[in-house]
PDB file of N, CA, C and O in Angstrom:
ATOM      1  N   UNK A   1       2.365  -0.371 -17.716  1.00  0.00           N
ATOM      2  CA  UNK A   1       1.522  -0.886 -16.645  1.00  0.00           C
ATOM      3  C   UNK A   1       2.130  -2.153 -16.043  1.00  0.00           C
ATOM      4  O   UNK A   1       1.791  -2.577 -14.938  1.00  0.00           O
ATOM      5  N   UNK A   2       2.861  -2.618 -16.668  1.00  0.00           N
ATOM      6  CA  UNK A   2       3.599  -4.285 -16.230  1.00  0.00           C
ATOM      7  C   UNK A   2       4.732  -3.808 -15.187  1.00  0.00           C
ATOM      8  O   UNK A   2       5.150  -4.712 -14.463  1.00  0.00           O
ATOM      9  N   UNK A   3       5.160  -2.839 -15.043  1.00  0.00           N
ATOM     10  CA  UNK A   3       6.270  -2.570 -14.124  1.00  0.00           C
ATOM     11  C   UNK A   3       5.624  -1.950 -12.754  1.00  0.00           C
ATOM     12  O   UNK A   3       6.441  -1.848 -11.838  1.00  0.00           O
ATOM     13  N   UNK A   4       4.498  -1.585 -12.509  1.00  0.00           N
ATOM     14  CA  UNK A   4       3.294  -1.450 -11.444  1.00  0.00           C
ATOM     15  C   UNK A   4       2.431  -2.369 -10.901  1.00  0.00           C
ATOM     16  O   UNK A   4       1.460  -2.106 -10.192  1.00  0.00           O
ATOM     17  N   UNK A   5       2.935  -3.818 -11.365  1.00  0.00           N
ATOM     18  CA  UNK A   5       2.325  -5.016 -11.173  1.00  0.00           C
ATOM     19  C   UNK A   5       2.430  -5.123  -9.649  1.00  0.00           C
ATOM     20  O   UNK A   5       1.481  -5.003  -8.875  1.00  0.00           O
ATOM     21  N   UNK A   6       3.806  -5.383  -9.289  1.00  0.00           N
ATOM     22  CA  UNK A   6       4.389  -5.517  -8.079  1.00  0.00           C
ATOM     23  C   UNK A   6       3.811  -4.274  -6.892  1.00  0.00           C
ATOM     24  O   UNK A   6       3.575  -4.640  -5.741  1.00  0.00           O
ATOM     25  N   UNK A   7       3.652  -3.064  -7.228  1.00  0.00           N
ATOM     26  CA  UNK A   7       3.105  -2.104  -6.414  1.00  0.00           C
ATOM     27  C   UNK A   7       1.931  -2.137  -6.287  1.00  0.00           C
ATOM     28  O   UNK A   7       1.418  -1.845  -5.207  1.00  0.00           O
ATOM     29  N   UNK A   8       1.133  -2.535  -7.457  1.00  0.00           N
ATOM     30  CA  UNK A   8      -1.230  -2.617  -7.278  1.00  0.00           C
ATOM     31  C   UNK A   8      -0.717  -4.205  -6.274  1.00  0.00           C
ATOM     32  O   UNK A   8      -0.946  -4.213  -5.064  1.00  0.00           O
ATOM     33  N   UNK A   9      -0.304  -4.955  -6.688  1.00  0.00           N
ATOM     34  CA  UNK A   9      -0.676  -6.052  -5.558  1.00  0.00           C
ATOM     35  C   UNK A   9      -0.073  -6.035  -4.241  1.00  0.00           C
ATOM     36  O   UNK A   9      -0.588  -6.686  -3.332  1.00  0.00           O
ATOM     37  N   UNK A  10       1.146  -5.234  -4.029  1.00  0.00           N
ATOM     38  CA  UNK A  10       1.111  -5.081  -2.435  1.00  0.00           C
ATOM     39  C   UNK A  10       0.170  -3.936  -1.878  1.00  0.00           C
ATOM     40  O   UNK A  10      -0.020  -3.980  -0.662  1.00  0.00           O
ATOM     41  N   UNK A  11      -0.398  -3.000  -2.527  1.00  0.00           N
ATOM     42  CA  UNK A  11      -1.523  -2.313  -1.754  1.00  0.00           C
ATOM     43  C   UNK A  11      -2.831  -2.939  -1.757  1.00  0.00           C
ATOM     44  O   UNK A  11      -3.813  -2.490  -1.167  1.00  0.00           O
ATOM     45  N   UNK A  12      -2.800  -3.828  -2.340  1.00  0.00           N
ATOM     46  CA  UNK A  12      -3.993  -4.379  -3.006  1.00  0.00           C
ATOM     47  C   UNK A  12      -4.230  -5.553  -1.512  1.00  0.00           C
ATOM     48  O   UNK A  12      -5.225  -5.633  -0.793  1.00  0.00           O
ATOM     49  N   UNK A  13      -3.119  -6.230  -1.438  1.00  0.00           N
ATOM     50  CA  UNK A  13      -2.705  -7.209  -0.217  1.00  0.00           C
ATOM     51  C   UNK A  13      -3.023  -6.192   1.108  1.00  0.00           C
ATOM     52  O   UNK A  13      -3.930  -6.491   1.885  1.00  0.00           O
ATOM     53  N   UNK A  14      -2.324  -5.143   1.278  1.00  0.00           N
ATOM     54  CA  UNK A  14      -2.852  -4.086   2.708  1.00  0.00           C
ATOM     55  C   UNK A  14      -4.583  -4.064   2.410  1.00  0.00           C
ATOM     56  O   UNK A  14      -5.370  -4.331   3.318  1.00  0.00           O
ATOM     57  N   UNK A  15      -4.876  -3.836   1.520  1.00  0.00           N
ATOM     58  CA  UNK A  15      -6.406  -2.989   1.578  1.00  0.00           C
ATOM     59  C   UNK A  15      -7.227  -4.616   1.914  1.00  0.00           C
ATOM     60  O   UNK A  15      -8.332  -4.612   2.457  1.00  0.00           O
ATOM     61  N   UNK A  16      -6.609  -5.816   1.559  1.00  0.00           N
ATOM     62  CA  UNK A  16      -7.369  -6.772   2.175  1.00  0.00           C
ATOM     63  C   UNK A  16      -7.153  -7.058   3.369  1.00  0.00           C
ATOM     64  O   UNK A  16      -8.078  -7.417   4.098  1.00  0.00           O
ATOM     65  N   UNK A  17      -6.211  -6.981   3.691  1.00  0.00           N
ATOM     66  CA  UNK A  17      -5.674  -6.986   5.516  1.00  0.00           C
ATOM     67  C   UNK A  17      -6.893  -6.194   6.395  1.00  0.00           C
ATOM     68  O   UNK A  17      -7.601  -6.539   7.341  1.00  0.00           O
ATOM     69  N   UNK A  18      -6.743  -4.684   5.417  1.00  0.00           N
ATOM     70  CA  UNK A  18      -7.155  -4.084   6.208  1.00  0.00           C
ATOM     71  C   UNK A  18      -8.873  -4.144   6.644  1.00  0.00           C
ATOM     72  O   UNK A  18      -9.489  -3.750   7.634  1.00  0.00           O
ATOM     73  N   UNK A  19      -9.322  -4.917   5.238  1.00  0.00           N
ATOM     74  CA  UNK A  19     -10.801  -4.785   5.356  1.00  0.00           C
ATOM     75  C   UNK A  19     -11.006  -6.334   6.030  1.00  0.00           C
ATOM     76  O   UNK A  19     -12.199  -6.531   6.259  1.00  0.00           O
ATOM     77  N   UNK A  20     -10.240  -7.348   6.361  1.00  0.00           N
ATOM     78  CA  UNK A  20     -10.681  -8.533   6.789  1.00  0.00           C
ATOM     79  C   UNK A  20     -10.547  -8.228   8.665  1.00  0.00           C
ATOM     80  O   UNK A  20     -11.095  -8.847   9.577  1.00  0.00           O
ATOM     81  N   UNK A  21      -9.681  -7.140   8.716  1.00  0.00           N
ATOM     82  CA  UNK A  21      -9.524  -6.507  10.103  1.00  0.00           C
ATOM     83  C   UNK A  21     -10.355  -5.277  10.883  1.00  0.00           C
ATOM     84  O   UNK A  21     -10.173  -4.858  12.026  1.00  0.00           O
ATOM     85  N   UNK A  22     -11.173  -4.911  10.041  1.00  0.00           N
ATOM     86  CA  UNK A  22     -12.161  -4.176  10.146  1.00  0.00           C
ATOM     87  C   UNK A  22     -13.684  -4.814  10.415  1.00  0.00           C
ATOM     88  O   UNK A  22     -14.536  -4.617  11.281  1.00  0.00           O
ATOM     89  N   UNK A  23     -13.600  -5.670   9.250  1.00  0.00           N
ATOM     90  CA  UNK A  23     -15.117  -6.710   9.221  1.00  0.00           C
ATOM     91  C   UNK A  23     -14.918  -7.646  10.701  1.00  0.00           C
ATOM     92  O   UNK A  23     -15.744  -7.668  11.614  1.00  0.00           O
ATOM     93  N   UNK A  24     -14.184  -8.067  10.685  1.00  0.00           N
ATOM     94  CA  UNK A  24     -14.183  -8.994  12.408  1.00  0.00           C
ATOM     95  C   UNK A  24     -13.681  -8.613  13.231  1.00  0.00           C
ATOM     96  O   UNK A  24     -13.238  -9.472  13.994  1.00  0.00           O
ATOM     97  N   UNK A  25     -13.434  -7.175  13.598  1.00  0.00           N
ATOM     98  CA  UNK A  25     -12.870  -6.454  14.836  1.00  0.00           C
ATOM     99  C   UNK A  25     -14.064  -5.063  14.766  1.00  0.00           C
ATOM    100  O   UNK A  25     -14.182  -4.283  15.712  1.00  0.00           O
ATOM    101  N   UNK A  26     -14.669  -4.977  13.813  1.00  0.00           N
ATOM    102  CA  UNK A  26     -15.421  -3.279  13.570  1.00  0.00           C
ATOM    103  C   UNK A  26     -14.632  -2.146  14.032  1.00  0.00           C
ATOM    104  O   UNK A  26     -15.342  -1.154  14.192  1.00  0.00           O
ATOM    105  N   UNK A  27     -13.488  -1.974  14.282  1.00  0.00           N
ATOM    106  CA  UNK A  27     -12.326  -0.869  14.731  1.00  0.00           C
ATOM    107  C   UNK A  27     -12.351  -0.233  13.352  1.00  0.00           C
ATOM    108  O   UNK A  27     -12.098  -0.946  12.381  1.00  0.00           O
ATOM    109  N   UNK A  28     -12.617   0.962  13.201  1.00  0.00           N
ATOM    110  CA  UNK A  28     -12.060   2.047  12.102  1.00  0.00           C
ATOM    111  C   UNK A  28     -10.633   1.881  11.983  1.00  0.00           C
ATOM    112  O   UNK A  28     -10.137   1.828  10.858  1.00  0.00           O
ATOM    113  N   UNK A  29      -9.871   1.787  13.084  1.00  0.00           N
ATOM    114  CA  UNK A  29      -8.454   2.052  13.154  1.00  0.00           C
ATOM    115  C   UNK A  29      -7.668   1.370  12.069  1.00  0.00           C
ATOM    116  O   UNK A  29      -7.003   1.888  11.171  1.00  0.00           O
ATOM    117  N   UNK A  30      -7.896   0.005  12.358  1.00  0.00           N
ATOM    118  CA  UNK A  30      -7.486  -1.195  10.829  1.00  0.00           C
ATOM    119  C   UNK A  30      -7.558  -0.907   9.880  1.00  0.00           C
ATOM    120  O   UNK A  30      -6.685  -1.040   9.023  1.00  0.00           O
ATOM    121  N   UNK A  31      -8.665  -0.408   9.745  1.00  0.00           N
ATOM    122  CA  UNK A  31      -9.168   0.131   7.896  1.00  0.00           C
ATOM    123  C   UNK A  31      -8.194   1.912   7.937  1.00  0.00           C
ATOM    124  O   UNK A  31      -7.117   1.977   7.345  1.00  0.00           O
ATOM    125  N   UNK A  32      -8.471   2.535   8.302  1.00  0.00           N
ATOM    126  CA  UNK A  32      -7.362   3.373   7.946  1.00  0.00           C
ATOM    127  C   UNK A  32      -5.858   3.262   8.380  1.00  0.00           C
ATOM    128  O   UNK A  32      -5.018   3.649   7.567  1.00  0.00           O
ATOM    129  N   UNK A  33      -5.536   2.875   9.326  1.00  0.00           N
ATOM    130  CA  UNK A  33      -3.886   2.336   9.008  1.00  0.00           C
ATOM    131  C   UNK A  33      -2.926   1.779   8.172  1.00  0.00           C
ATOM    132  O   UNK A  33      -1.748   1.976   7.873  1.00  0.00           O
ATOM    133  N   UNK A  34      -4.234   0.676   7.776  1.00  0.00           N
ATOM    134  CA  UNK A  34      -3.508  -0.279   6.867  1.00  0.00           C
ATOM    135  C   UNK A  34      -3.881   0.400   5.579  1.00  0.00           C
ATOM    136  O   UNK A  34      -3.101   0.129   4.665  1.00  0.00           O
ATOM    137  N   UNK A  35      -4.536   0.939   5.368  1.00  0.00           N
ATOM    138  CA  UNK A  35      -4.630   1.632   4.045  1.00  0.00           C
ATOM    139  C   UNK A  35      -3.702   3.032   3.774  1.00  0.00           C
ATOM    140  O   UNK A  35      -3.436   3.484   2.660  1.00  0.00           O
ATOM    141  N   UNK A  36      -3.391   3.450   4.734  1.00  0.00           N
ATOM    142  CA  UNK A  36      -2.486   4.653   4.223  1.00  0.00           C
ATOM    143  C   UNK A  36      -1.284   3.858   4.528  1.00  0.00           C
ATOM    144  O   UNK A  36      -0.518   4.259   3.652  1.00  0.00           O
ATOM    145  N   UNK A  37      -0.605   2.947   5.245  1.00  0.00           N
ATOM    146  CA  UNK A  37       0.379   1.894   4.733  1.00  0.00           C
ATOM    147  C   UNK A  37       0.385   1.409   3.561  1.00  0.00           C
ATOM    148  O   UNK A  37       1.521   1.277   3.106  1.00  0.00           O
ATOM    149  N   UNK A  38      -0.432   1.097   2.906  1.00  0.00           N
ATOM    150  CA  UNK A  38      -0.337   0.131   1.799  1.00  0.00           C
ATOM    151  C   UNK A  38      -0.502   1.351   0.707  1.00  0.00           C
ATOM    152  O   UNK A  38       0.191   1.237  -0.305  1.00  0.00           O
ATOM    153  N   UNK A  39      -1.305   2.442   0.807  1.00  0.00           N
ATOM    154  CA  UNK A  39      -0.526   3.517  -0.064  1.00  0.00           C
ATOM    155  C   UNK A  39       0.530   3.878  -0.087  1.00  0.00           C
ATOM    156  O   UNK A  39       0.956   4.086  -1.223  1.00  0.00           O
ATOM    157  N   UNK A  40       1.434   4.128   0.993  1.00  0.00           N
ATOM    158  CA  UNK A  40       2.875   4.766   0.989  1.00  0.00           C
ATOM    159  C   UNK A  40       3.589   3.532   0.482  1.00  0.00           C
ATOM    160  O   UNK A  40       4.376   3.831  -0.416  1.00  0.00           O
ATOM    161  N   UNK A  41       3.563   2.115   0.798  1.00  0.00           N
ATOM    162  CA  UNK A  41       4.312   1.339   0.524  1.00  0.00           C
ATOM    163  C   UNK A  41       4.402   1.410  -1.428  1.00  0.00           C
ATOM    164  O   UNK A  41       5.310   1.555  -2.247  1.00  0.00           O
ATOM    165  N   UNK A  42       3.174   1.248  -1.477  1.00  0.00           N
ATOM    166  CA  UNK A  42       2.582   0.806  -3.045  1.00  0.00           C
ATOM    167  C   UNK A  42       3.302   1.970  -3.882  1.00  0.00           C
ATOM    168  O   UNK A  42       4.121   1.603  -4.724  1.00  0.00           O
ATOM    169  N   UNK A  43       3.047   3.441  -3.708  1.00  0.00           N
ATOM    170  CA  UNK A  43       3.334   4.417  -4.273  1.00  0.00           C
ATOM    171  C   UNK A  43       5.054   4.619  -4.188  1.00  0.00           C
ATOM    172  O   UNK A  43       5.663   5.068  -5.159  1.00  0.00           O
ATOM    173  N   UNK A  44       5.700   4.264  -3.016  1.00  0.00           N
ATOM    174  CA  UNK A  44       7.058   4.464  -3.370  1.00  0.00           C
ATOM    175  C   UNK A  44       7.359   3.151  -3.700  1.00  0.00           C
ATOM    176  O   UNK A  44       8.220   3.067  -2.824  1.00  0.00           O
ATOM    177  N   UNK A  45       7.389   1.828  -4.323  1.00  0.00           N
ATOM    178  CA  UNK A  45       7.667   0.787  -4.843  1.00  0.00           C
ATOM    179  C   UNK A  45       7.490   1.404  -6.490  1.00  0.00           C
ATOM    180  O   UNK A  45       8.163   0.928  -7.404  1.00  0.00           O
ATOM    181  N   UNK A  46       6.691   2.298  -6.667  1.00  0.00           N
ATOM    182  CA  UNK A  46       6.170   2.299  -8.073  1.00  0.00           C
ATOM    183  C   UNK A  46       7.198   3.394  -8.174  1.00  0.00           C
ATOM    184  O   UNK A  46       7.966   3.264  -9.128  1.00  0.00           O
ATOM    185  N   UNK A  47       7.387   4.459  -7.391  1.00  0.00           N
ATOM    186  CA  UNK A  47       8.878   5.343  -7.655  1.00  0.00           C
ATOM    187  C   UNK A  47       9.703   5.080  -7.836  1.00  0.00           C
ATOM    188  O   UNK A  47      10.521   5.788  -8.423  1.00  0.00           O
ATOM    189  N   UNK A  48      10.010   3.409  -7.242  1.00  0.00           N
ATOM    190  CA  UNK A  48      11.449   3.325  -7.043  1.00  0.00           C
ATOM    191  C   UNK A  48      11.707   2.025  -8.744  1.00  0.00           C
ATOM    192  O   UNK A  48      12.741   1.607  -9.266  1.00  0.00           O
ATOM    193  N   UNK A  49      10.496   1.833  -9.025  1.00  0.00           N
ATOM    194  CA  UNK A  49      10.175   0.701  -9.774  1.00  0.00           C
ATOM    195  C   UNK A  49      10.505   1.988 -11.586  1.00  0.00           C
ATOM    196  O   UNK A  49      10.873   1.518 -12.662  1.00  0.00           O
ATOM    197  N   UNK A  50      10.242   3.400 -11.354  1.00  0.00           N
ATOM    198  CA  UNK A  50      10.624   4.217 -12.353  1.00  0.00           C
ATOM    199  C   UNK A  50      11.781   5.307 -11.763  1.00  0.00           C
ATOM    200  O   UNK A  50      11.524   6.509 -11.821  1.00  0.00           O
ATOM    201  N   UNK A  51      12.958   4.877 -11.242  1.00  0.00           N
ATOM    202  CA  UNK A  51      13.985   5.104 -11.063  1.00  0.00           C
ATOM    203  C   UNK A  51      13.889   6.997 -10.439  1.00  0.00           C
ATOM    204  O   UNK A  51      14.678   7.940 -10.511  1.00  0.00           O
ATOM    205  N   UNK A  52      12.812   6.864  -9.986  1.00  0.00           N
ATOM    206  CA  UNK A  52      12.676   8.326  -9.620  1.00  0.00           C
ATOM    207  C   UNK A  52      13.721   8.610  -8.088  1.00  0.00           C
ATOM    208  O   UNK A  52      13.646   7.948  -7.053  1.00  0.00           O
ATOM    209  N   UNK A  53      14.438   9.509  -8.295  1.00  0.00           N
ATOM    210  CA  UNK A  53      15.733   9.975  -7.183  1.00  0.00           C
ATOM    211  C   UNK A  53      15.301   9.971  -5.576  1.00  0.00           C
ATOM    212  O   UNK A  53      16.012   9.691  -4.610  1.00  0.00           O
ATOM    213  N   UNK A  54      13.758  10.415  -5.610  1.00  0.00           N
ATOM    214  CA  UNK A  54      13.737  11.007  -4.469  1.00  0.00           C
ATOM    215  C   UNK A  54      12.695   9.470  -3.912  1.00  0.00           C
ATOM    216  O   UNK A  54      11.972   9.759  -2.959  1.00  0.00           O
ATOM    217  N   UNK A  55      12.596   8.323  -4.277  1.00  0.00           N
ATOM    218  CA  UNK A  55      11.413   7.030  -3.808  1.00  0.00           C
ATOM    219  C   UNK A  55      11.962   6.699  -2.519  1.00  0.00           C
ATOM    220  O   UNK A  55      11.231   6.400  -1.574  1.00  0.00           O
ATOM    221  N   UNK A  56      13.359   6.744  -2.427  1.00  0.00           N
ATOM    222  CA  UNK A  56      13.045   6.225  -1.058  1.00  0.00           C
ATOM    223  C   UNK A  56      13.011   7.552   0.188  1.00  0.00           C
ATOM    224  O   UNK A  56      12.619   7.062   1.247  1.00  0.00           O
ATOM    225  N   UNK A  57      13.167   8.340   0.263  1.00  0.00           N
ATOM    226  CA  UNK A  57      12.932   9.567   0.882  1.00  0.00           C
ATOM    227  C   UNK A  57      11.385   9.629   0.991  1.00  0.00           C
ATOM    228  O   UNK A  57      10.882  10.172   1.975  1.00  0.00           O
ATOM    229  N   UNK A  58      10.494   9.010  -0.137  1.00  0.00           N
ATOM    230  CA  UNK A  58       8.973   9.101   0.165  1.00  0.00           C
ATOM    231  C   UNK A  58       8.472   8.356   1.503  1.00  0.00           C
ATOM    232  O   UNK A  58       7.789   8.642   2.487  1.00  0.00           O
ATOM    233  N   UNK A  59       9.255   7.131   0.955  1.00  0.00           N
ATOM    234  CA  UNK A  59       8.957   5.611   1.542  1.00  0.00           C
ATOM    235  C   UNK A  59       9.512   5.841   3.010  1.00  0.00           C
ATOM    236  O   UNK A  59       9.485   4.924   3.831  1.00  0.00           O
TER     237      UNK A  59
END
C-alpha cells in the first residue's frame, strides 16, 4: 500500500479540484472531467509505480 501513496493523493488532489469547481461554478462538467482525469492519471502512476509494461500506453 506505501508504493500507491503517490497515486491515492494525486487523484485524491483532482477529486478536490474537481468538487471545489463544481460547488462554486454548479457546472456538472468540472466534477466529471476532473474526475475521470484524476482516475487515468492516479491508475497509470500506480502501473507504472508496479513496473507493469503496458502504464504508459494507459496513461
Amino acid at each position: 500500500m506505501k508504493k500507491y501513496r503517490v497515486s491515492l493523493s494525486i487523484w485524491f488532489v483532482f477529486e478536490m479540484v474537481a468538487l471545489s469547481l463544481y460547488i462554486s461554478t454548479k457546472n456538472l462538467f468540472y466534477l466529471f472531467n476532473f474526475t475521470y482525469i484524476g482516475t487515468c492519471v492516479g491508475v497509470g502512476t500506480s502501473l507504472m509505480s508496479s513496473n507493469n509494461k503496458y502504464a504508459r500506453n494507459f496513461v
